[in-house]
VOKOL-695665 format. One line per 3 residues: number of its first residue (from 1); their letters; for each residue x, y, z of C-alpha. Coordinates in Angstrom, 1 decimal. Layout:
REM VOKOL-695665
NUM> A> X,Y,Z  ...
END
This chain:
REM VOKOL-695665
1> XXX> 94.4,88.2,113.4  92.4,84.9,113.3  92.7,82.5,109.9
4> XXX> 88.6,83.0,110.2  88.9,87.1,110.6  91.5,86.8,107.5
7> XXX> 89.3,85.1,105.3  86.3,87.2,106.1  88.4,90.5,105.8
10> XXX> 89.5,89.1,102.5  86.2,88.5,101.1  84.8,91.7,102.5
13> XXX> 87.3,93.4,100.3  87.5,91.6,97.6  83.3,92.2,97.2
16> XXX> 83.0,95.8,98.3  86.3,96.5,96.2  85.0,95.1,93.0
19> XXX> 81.3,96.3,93.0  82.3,99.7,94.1  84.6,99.9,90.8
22> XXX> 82.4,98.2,88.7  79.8,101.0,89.5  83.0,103.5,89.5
25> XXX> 83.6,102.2,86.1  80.2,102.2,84.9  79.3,106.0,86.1
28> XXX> 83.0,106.6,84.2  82.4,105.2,81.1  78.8,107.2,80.9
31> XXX> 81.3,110.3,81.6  83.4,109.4,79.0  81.0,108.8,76.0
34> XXX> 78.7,112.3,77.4  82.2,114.0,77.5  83.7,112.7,73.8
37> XXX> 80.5,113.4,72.1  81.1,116.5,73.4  84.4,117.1,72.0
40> XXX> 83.0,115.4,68.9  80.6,118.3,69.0  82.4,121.0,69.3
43> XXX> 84.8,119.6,66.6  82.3,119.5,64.1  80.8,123.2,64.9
46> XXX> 84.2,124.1,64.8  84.3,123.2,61.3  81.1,124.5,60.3
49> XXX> 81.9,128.1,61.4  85.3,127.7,59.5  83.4,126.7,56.5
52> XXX> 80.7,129.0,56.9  83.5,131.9,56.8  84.4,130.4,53.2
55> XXX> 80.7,131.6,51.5  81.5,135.2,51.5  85.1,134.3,50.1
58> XXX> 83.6,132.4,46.9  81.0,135.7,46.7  83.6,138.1,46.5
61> XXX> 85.4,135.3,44.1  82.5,135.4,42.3  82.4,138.9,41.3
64> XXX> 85.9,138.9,40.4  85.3,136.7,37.5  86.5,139.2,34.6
67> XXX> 89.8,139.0,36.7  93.1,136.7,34.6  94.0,135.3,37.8
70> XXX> 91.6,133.7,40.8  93.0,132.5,43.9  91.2,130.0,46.0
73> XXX> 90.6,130.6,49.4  92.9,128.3,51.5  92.7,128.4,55.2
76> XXX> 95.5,126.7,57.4  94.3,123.6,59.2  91.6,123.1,56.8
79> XXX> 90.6,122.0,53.1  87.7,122.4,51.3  86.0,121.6,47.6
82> XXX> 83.5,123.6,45.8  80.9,120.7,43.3  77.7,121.8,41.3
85> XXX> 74.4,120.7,41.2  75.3,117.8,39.6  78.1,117.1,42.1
88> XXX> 80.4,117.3,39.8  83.9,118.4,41.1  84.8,122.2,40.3
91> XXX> 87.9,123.2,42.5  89.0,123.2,45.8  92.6,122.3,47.4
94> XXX> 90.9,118.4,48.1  89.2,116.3,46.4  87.2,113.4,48.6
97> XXX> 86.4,109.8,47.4  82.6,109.5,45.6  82.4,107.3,49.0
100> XXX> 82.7,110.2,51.4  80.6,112.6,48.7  77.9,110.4,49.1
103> XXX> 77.6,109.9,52.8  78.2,113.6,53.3  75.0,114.5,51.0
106> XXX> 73.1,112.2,53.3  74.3,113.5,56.5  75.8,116.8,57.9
109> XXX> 79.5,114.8,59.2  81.1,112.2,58.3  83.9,110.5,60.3
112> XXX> 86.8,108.8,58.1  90.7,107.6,58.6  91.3,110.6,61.1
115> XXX> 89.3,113.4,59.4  86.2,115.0,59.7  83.9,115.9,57.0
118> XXX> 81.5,118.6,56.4  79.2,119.5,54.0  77.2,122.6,52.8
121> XXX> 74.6,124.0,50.2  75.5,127.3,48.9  73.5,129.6,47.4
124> XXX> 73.1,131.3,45.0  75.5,129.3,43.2  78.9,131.4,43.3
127> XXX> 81.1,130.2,40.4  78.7,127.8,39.9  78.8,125.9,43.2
130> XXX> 75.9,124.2,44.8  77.7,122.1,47.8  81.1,123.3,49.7
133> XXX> 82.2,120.6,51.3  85.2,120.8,53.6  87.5,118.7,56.1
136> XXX> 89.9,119.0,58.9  92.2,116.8,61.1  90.3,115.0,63.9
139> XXX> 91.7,116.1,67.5  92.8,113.4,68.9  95.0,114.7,71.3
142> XXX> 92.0,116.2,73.4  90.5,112.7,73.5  93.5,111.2,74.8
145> XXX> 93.3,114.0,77.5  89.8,113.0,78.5  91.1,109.1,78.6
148> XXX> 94.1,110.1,80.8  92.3,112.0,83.1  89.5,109.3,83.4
151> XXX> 92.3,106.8,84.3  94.0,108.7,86.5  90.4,109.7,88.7
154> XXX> 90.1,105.6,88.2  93.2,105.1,89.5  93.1,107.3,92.4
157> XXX> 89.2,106.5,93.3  90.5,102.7,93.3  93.3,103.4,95.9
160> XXX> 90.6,105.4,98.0  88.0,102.5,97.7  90.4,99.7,99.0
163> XXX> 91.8,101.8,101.9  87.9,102.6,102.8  87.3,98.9,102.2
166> XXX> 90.0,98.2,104.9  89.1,100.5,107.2  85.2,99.3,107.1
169> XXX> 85.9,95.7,107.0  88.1,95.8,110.4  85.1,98.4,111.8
172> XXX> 82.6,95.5,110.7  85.0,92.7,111.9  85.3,93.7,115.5
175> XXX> 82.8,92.6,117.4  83.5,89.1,115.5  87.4,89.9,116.4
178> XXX> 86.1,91.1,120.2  83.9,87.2,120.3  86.8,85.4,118.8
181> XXX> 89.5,86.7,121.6  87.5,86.0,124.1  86.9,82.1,122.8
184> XXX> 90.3,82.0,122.7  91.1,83.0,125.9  88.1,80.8,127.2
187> XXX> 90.1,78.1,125.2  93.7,79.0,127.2  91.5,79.7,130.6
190> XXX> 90.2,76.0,130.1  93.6,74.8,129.5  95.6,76.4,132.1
193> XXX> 92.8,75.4,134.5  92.6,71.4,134.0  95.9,70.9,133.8
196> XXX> 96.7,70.3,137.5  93.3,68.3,138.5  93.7,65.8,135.5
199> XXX> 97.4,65.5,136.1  96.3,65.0,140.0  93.5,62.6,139.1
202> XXX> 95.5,60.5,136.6  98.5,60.0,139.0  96.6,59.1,141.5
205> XXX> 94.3,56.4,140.0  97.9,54.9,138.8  98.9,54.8,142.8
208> XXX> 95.4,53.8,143.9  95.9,50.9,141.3  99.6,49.8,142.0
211> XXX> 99.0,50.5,146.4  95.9,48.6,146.4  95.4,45.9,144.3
214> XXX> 92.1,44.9,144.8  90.6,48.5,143.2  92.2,47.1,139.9
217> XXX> 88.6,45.2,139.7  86.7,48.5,141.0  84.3,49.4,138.9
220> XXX> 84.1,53.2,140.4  87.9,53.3,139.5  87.4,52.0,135.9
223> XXX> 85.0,55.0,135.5  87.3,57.5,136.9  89.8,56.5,134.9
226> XXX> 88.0,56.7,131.7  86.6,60.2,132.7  90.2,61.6,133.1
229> XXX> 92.1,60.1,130.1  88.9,61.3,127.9  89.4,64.9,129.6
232> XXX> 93.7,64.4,129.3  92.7,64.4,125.4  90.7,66.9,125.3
235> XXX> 93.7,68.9,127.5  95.8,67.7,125.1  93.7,69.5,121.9
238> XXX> 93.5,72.3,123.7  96.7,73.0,124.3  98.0,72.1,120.9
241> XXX> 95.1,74.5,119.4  96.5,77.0,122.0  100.1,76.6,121.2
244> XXX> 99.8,75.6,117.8  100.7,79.6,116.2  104.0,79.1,118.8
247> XXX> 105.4,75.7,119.2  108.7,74.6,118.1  108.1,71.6,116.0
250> XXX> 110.9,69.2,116.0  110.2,66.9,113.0  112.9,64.0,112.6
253> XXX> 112.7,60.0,112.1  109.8,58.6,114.3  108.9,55.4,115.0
256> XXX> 105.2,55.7,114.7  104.7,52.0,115.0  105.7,52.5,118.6
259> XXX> 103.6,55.6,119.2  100.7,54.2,117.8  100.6,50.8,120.2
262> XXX> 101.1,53.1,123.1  98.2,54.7,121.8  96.0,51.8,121.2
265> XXX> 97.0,50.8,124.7  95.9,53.9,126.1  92.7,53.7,124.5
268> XXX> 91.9,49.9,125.7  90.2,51.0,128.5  87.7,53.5,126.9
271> XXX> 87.3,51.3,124.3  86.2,48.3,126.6  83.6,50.5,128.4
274> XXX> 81.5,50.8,125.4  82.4,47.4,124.4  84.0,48.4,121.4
277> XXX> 86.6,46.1,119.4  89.4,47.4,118.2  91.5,45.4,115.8
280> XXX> 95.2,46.4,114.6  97.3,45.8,111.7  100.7,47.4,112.6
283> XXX> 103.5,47.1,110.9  107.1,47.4,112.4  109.6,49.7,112.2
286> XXX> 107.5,52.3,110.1  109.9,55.6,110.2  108.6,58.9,109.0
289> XXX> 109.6,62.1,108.9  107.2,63.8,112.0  107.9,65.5,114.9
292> XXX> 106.4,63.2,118.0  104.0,65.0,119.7  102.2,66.3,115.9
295> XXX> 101.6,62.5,115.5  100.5,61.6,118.8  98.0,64.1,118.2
298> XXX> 97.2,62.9,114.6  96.9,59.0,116.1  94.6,59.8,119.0
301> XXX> 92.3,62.1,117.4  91.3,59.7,114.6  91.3,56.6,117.3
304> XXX> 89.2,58.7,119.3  87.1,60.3,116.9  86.3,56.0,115.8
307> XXX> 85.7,55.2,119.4  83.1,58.3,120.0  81.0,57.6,116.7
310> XXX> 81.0,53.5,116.8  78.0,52.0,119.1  78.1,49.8,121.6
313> XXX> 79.3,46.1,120.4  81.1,48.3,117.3  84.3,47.5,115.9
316> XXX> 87.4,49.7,115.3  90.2,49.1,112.7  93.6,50.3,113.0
319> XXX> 96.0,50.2,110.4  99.6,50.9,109.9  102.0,50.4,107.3
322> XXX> 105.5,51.8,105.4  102.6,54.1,102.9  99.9,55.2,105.1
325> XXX> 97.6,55.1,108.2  94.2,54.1,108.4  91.5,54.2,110.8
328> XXX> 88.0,52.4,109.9  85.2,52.2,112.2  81.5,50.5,112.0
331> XXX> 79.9,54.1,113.4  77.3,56.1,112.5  78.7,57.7,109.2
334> XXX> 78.6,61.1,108.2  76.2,62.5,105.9  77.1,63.4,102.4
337> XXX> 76.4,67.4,102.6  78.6,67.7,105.9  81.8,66.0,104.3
340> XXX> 82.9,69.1,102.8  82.5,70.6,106.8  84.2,67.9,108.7
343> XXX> 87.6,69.3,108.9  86.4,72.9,110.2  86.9,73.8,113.6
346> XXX> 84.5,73.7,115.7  82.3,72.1,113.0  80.2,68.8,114.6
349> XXX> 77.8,67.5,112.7  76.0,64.9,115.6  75.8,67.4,117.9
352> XXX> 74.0,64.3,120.4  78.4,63.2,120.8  80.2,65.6,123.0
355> XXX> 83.5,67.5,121.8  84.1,70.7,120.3  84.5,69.5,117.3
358> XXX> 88.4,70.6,116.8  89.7,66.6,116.0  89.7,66.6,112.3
361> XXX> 90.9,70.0,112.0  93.7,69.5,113.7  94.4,66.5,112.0
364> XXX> 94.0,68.0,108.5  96.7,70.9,109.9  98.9,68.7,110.7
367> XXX> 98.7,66.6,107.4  99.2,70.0,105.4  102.4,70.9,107.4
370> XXX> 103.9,67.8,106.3  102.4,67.3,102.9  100.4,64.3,104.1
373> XXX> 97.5,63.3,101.9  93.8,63.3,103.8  91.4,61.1,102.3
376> XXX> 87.5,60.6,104.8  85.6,58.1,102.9  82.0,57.7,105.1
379> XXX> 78.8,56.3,104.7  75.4,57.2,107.0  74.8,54.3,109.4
382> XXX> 77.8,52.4,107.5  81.1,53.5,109.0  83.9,55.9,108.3
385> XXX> 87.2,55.2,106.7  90.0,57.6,107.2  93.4,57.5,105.6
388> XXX> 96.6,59.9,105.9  99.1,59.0,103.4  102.6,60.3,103.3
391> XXX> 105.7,59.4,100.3  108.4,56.8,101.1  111.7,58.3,102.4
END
């Protein structure tokens, strides 16, 4: 899978995932409240019929007055208080705070530290009571049922949601995956196809040059010559991008002093075509840890990227040294809102310069592999500066 089909996939899921739960959790939580009242509900009419039952008890009570002995009625799971008019307390097997007797003559149930309340008119007044008022342990078990079920539906709609996310974000991604393959192999087509002429043309200019002497002034010569190193480079990306997944790196002590004139050297010619300047600052002996071909390819495509965007009678800075390597150009600059875009591949933000636009992503990939540091400093119509810094060994 591409890094581009990765990301996409990523976000896909991580959008349809969340906003599919969110209104999963939404539609839940209006389940859950409907569902508790309910339980509520039928707690507190459970209650009332239970207290209900006690009216006939304090009736019969009631006639039994002229008896020694009266028993209250107690029922298991319950307790309940008989008051008077005045609310004053008569008997019962409870007795609930003035708090609870108050908010219980305003309204039918009360909720309070686990219990539920209920209170009652009677009449007539059956030993003299005028409210019955009653309570019972809340049920919490069957609310920490509804909860568990509710999480486990979560849970299990959750699991079905990102497997259905998957499954639709690869059905959405292939035609993008189908494009992207075929770029890709347009990309190793390309490759596999130039390799031979520019190798041909290349050696052949060089024995054209050291057989006949005289063609070293040949104009027609200079230009061939500059046409096939500028399409050895782009070879040269091409192949890294194609191989990049599955070549062996071999990092070790480089000399990039030594790589880098070769490369300046190689890019005297193009440079003199559009009478460009380039001006060095190397120091010698500057070892890093690299492997030689990752910073051949680091060197040329900043050199080359200068050379491309600098106009005629431009100048080009190179610069070496034990902390870092610089390339500074007098170009054409890059706008502000594309900065953040430069290192994308493919990305080119003057599309009137040729390329595919594959330079500064490569060299960003190679400066992440190594820990380098990347800094592009540009300014429209001014120039751009940029600098790939590595630690001291």
């Amino acid at each position: 899978m591409f890094p581009s089909e990765k990301r996409s996939l990523i976000r896909f899921l991580i959008i349809y995932t969340i906003s599919t739960l969110f209104l999963l959790g939404a539609g839940l939580t209006v389940f859950y409240r409907y569902n508790y009242h309910r339980l509520l509900e039928y707690q507190n009419q459970k209650l009332k019929s239970e207290t209900d039952a006690l009216i006939p008890k304090l009736m019969r009570l009631h006639k039994d007055l002229e008896k020694k002995v009266l028993y209250y009625p107690v029922k298991k799971g319950m307790q309940s208080a008989i008051y008077d008019i005045d609310l004053n307390y008569l008997t019962g097997d409870f007795k609930p705070s003035p708090f609870i007797l108050k908010k219980l003559i305003k309204e039918e149930f009360v909720q309070n530290k686990g219990y539920i309340y209920y209170a009652t008119k009677v009449y007539p007044h059956y030993l003299g009571a005028a409210y019955l008022v009653s309570r019972t342990k809340l049920d919490k078990k069957s609310f920490e049922e509804l909860k568990n079920k509710i999480f486990l539906f979560f849970l299990l709609s959750a699991i079905l949601i990102s497997v259905t996310a998957y499954w639709l974000g690869k059905l959405f991604l292939f035609p993008m995956k189908n494009a992207l393959s075929l770029l890709d192999n347009f990309i190793k087509d390309t490759t596999h196809e130039l390799n031979t002429p520019i190798t041909t043309i290349l050696t052949n200019t060089e024995l054209l040059k050291e057989f006949y002497p005289k063609l070293n002034d040949s104009e027609e010569l200079f230009r061939i010559e500059i046409a096939s190193k500028k399409l050895s480079r782009i070879y040269d990306d091409l192949a890294y991008l194609k191989l990049k997944h599955k070549r062996y790196r071999k990092p070790a002590p480089t000399d990039v002093s030594e790589i880098l004139k070769e490369r300046i050297e190689y890019f005297a010619i193009i440079a003199t075509a559009k009478k460009i300047e380039i001006k060095t600052d190397i120091k010698k002996e500057i070892i890093i840890f690299i492997d030689k071909e990752d910073a051949t390819r680091l060197m040329d495509n900043l050199i080359s990227n200068a050379l491309k965007y600098t106009k005629t009678n431009g100048k080009v800075f190179v610069l070496l040294n034990e902390n870092e390597f610089t390339v500074k150009d007098t170009g054409i600059g890059i706008d502000e809102k594309d900065k953040k875009f430069v290192t994308k591949r493919f990305f080119r933000a003057n599309e009137s310069e040729g390329g595919f636009g594959i330079g500064l992503s490569i060299v960003e990939e190679i400066a992440k592999h190594y820990g380098f540091e990347l800094k592009i400093e540009s300014l429209k119509n001014q120039g751009t500066k940029v600098t790939v810094k590595w630690k001291k060994r």
